[in-house]
C-alpha positions as CSV (number, residue, x, y, z in Angstrom):
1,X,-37.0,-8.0,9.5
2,X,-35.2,-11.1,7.8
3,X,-34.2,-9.1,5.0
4,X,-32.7,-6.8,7.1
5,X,-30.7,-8.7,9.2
6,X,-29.6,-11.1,6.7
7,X,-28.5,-7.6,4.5
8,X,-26.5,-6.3,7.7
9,X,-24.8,-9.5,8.0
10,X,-23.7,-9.6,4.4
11,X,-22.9,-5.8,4.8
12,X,-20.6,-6.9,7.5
13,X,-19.1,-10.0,5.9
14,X,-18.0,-8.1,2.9
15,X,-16.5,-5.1,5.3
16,X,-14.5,-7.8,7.0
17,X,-13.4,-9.8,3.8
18,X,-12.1,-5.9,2.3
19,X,-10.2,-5.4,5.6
20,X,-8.6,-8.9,5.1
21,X,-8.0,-8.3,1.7
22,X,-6.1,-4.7,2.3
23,X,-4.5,-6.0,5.1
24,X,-2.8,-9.2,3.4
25,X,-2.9,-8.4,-0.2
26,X,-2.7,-12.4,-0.7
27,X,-5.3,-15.3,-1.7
28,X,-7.4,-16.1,-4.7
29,X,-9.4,-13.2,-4.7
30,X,-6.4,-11.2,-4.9
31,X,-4.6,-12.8,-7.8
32,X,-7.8,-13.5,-9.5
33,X,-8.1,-9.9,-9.4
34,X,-4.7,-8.4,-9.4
35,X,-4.2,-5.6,-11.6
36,X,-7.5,-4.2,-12.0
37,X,-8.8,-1.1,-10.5
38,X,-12.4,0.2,-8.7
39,X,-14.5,-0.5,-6.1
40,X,-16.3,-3.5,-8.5
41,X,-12.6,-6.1,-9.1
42,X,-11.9,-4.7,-5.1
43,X,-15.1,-5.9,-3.7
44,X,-14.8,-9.0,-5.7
45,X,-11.2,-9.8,-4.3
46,X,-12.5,-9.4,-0.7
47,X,-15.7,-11.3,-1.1
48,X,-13.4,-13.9,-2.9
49,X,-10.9,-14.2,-0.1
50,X,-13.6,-13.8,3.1
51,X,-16.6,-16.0,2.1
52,X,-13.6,-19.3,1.3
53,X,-11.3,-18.2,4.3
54,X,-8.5,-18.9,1.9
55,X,-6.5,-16.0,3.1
56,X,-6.3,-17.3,6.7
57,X,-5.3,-20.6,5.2
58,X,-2.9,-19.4,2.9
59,X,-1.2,-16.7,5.7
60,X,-1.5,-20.1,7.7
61,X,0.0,-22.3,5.4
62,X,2.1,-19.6,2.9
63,X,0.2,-20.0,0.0
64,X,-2.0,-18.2,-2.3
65,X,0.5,-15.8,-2.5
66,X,1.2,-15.2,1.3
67,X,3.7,-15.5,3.8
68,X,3.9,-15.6,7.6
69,X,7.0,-13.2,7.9
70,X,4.8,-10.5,6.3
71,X,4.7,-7.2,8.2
72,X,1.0,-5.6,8.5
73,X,1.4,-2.2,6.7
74,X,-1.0,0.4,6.0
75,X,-0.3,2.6,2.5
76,X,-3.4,5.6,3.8
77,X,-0.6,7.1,6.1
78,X,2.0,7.5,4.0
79,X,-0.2,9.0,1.3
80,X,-2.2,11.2,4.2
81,X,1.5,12.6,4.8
82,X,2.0,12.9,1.6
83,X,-1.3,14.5,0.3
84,X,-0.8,17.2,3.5
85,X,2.7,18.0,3.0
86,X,3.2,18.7,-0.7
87,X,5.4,21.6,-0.9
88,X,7.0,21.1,2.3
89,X,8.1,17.5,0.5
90,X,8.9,18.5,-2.3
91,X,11.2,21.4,-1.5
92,X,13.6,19.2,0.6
93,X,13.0,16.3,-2.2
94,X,15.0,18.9,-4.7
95,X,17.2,19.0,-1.8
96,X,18.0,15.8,-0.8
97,X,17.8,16.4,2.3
98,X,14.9,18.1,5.3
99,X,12.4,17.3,7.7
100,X,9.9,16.5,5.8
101,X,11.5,13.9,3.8
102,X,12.9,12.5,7.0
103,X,9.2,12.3,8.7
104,X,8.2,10.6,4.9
105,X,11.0,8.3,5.6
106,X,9.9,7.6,9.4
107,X,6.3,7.2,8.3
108,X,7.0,4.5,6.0
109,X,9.3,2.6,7.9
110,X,12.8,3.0,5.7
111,X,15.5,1.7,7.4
112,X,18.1,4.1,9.0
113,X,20.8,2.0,7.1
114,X,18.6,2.7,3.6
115,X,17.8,6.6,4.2
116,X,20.8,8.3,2.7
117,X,20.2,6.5,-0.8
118,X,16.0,7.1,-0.3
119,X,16.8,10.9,0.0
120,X,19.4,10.0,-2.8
121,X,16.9,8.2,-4.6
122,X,14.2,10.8,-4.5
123,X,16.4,13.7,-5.4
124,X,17.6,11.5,-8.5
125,X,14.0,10.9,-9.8
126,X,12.6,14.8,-8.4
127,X,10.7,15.2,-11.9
128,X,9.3,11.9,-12.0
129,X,8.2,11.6,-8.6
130,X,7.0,15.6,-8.7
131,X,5.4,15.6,-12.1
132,X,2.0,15.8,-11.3
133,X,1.0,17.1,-8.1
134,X,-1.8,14.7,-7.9
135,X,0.2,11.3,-8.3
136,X,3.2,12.0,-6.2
137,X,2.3,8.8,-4.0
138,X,1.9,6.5,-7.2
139,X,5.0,7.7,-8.9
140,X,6.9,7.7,-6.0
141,X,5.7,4.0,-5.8
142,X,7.1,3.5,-9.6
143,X,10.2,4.7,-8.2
144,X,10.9,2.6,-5.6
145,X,9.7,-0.5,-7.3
146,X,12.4,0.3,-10.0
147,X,15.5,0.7,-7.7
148,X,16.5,-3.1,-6.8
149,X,17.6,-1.5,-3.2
150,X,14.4,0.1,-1.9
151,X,12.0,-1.9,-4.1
152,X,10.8,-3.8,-0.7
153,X,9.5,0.2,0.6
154,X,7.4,0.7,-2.8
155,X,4.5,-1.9,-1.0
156,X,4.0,0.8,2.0
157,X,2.7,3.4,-0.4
């Protein structure tokens, strides 16, 4: 019975420290770990930053690599909208222009003063974004993070 309790309590720890960690993106876990990819480096950075509570003190304080003007942000609904609206996206994407890219737009909080040059933007870069049907979030990521005006949009993907 100890075993088990003390198992759900870890179980639970860790669950918490990964929602902390995804939610912030800041801390020691998260620069000790920045970069690299899987469940293993992931777990590490959220075990890192929940079992110290140096993300609350660093959101707290602004360090570690956080701030307290961040905005919370959550990349699975932009890529949900994405994954479910493919061809739909990437007809008015070729356009410049459509629903679709407008609800993309909405979804990921683009600024009505910055969506003429993100349609702009996406039109532009169509090949890259739209090369692989299977990475359209990640290289529409590569292309925001290159354009020095709507680099700030790349971290909502």
């Amino acid at each position: 019975m100890k075993k088990i309790v003390i198992a759900a309590l870890a179980t639970l720890a860790a669950a918490s420290a990964m929602a902390q960690n995804n939610v912030g993106s800041c801390g020691w876990g998260s620069k000790v770990f920045e970069g690299q990819r899987g469940i293993f480096p992931q777990v590490l950075a959220a075990t890192t930053n929940g079992t110290s509570g140096n993300q609350t003190f660093g959101i707290t304080f602004g360090t570690s690599g956080c701030t307290q003007d961040g905005v919370v942000s959550s990349s699975w609904k932009t890529a949900m909208y994405i994954d479910g609206n493919r061809v739909a996206l990437a007809r008015d994407a070729a356009a410049g222009q459509g629903e679709s890219l407008d609800t993309l737009a909405a979804v990921m909080g683009i600024k009505d003063a910055d969506r003429a040059l993100f349609a702009a933007t996406i039109k532009a870069n169509f090949a890259t974004v739209f090369a692989n049907e299977q990475q359209i979030a990640a290289n529409l990521k590569s292309v925001l993070a290159a354009s020095p005006e709507l680099n700030a949009y790349a971290a909502v993907i």
